[in-house]
C-alpha positions in Angstrom: -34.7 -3.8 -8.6 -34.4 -6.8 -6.9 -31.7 -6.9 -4.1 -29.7 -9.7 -1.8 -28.4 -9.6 1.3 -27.1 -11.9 3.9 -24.6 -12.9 6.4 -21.2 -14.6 5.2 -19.0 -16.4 8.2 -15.7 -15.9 7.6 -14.1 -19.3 9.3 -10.3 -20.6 9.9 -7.5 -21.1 12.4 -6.0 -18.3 14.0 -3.9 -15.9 11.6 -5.8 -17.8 8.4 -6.2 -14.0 6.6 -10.3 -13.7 8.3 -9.7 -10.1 8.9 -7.5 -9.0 6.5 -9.7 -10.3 3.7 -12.7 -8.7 5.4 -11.3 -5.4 5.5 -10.3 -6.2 1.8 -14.0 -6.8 1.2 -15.2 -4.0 3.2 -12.7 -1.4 1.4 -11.4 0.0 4.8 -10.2 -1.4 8.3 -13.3 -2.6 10.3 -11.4 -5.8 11.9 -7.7 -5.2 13.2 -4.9 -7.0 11.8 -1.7 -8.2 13.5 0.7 -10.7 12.9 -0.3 -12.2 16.5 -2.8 -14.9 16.6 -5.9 -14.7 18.3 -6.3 -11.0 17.7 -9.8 -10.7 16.9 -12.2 -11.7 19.8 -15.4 -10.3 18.8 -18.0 -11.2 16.0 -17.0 -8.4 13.7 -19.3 -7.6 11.4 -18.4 -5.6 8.3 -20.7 -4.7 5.6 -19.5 -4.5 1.1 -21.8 -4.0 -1.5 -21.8 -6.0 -5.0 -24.1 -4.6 -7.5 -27.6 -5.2 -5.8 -26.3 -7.8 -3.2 -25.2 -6.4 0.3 -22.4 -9.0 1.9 -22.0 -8.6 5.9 -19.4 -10.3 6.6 -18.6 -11.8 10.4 -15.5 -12.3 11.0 -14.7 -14.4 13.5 -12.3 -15.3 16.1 -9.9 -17.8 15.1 -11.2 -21.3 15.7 -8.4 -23.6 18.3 -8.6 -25.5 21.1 -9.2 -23.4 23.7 -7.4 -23.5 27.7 -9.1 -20.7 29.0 -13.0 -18.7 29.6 -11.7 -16.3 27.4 -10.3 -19.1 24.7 -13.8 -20.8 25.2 -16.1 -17.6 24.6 -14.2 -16.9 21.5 -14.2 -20.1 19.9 -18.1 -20.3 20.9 -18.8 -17.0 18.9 -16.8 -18.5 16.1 -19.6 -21.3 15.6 -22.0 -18.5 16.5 -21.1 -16.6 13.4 -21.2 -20.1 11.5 -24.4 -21.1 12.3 -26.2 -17.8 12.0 -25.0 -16.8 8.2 -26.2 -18.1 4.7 -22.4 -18.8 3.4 -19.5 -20.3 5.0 -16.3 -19.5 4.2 -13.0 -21.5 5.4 -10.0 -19.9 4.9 -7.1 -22.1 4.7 -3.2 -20.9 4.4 -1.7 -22.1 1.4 1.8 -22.9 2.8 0.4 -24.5 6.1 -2.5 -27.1 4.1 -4.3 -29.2 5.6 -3.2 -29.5 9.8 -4.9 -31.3 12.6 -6.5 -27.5 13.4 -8.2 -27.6 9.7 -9.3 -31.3 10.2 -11.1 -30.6 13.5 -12.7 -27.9 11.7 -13.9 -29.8 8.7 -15.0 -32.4 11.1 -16.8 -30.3 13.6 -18.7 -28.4 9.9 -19.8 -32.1 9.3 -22.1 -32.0 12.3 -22.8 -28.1 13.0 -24.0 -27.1 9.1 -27.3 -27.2 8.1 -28.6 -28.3 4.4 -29.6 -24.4 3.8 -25.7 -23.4 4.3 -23.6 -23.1 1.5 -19.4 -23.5 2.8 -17.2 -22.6 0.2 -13.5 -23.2 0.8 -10.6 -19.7 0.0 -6.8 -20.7 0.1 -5.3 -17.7 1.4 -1.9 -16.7 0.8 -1.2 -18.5 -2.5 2.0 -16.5 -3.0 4.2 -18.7 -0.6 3.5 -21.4 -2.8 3.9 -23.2 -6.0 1.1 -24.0 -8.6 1.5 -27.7 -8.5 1.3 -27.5 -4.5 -1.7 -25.1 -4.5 -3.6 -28.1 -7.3 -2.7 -31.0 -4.7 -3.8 -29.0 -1.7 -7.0 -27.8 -3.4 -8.0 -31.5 -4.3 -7.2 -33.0 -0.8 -9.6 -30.3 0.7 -12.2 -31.1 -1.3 -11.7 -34.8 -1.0 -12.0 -34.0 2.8 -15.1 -31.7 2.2 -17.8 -31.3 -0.4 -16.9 -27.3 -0.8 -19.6 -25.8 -3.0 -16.6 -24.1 -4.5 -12.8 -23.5 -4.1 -11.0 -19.7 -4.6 -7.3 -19.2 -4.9 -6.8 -16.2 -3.4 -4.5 -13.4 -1.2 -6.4 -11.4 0.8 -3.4 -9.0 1.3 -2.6 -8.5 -2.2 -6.1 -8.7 -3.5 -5.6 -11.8 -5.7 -8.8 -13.5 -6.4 -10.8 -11.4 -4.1 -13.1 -9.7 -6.6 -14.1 -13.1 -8.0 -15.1 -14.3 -4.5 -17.0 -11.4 -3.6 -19.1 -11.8 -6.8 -20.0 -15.5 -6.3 -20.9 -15.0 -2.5 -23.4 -11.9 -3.9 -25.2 -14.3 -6.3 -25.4 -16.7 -3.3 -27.3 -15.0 -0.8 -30.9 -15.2 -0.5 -32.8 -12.3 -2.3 -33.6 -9.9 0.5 -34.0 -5.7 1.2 -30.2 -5.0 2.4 -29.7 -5.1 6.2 -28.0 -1.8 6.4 -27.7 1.8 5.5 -25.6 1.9 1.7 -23.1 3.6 3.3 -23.0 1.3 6.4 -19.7 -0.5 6.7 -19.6 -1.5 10.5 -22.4 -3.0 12.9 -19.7 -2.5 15.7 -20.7 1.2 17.6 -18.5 3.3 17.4 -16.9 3.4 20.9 -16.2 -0.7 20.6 -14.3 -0.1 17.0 -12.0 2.8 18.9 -11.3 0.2 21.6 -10.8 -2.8 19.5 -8.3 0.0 17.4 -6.1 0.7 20.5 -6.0 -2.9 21.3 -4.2 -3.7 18.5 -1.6 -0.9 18.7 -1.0 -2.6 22.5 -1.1 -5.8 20.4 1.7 -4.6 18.0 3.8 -3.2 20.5 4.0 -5.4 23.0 5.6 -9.1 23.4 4.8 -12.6 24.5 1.5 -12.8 26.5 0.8 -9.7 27.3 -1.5 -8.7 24.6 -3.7 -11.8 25.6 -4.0 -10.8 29.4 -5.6 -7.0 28.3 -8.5 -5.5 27.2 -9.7 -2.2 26.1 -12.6 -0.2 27.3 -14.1 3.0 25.9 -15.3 4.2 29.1 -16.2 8.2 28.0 -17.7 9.7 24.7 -17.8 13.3 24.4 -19.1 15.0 21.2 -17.5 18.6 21.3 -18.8 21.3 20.1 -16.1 22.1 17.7 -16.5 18.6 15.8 -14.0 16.9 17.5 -14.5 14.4 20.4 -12.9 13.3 23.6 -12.5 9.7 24.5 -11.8 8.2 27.3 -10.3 4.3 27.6 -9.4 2.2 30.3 -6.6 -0.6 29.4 -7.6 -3.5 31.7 -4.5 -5.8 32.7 -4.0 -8.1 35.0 -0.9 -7.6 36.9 0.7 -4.9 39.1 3.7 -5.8 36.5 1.9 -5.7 33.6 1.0 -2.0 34.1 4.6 -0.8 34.5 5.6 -2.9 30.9 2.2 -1.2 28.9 3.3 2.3 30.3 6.9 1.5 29.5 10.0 3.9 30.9 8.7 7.3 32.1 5.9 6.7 29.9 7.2 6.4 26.4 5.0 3.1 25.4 1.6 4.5 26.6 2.7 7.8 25.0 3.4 5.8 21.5 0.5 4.1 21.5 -1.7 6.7 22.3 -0.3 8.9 19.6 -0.9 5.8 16.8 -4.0 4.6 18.2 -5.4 8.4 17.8 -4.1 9.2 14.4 -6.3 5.9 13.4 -9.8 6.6 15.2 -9.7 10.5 14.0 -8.6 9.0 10.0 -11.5 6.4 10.8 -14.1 9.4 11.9 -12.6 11.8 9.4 -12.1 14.8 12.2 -9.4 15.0 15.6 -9.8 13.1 18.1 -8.2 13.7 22.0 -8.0 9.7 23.1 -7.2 9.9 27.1 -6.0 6.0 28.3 -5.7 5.0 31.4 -4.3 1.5 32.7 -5.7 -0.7 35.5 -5.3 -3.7 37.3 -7.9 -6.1 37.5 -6.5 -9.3 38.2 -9.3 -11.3 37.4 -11.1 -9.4 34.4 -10.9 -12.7 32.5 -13.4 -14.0 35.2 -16.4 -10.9 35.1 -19.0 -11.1 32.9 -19.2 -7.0 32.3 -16.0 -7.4 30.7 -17.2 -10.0 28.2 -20.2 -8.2 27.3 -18.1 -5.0 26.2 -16.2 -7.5 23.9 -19.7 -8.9 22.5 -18.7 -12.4 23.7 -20.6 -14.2 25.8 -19.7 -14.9 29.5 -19.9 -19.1 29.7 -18.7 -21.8 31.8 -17.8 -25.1 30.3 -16.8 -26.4 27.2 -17.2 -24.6 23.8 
């Protein structure tokens, strides 16, 4: 039998539909999902099969114009993703179009893809839209870019998402699959529980907050009874902070906790006892330790 396999970037402003349609892809939640931009920091790498064709998808951070280290690390692993993978896909939301954010990225493709690449364009979210808008939109993209090939799709819904998944498997390069069959994460383990709490902090709490935090899965226990203990450290940056993420007499850590659990132990498929603890470290956005947990990398300068 003669199998594919091969990396395929998932590309887009923040919120474009990157990890929903990779979890779509993958068949269960490898990347969270909230309706807060700039959720995913990390290269997330999640792994489908087609036929004889393995697809590992990396889903990137959300590519804008970034104010901060942080901001600058995730937009560089962004173009990381790109320029490592066989297929490029740019997600695009159907009811947004074509914005200055989907212009700079078009632009900056121009000059970072090489000949080898293939960058096929998805419109996401084609049921805010009309039919004759979705045609008008689809040519201007590909007057602005040579796409090897356009898909209508929602990545929530499903819509079109089998039909891309079959093109990108007869685009890959033929190759012995990079992972076990069953694989469908390269993340470990304790990085995948913290990236889950995170985005039960995410969901729950407002403004800014989620953006000045980070999770770390600081303890790993394997019990003898199947389940295991972990232990996580919630990173903020302000005395204040910590008062709003434990919330009144507890009740917000206590929430999230509780949801955050009930998701790692369906994810492992046994119980799980999550301990979380919250710290202040005022400048965590400034060490280089905290980066590498995320799998960014710590850089100064421009992206």
């Amino acid at each position: 039998m003669t199998t594919r396999a091969g990396f395929i970037a998932l590309i887009g402003e923040p919120n474009a539909g990157k990890s929903t349609l990779t979890n779509r892809m993958v068949g269960a939640k490898v990347s969270i999902v909230t309706h807060k931009v700039q959720t995913t920091r990390a290269r997330i790498r999640g792994v489908a099969m087609e036929g004889d064709a393995q697809l590992v998808f990396v889903d990137t951070p959300g590519l804008f114009r970034p104010r901060r280290r942080l901001d600058r690390a995730m937009v560089a692993a962004a173009w990381g993703g790109a320029a490592d993978a066989d297929v490029i896909v740019l997600l695009v939301e159907a009811h947004r179009g074509l914005t200055d954010g989907v212009q700079t990225i078009l632009d900056t493709l121009r000059d970072r893809v090489s000949p080898k690449q293939t960058v096929a364009l998805a419109i996401n979210k084609i049921d805010r839209v009309k039919s004759e808008a979705l045609l008008a939109l689809t040519a201007k993209l590909n007057d602005a870019y040579p796409f090897a090939q356009t898909f209508l799709i929602s990545a929530e819904r499903g819509h079109g998402v089998d039909d891309l998944r079959r093109w990108l498997a007869g685009q890959l390069p033929e190759s012995p699959w990079l992972y076990p069959e069953d694989q469908i994460a390269d993340l470990p383990m304790r990085m995948i529980a913290a990236e889950m709490t995170r985005e039960k902090l995410t969901l729950r709490l407002h403004e800014e907050l989620p953006y000045q935090l980070t999770v770390e899965t600081e303890n790993w226990e394997e019990r003898k009874d199947g389940s295991a203990r972990i232990d996580q450290t919630i990173y903020v940056m302000r005395h204040g902070h910590k008062g709003i993420v434990l919330g009144h007499k507890g009740e917000t850590i206590k929430a999230i906790s509780t949801a955050a659990r009930a998701e790692i132990a369906e994810f492992l498929g046994r119980p799980v006892h999550l301990f979380l603890q919250v710290k202040v470290r005022e400048n965590w956005m400034e060490e280089a330790e905290r980066y590498s947990e995320m799998g960014l990398e710590f850089r100064d300068g421009n992206a």
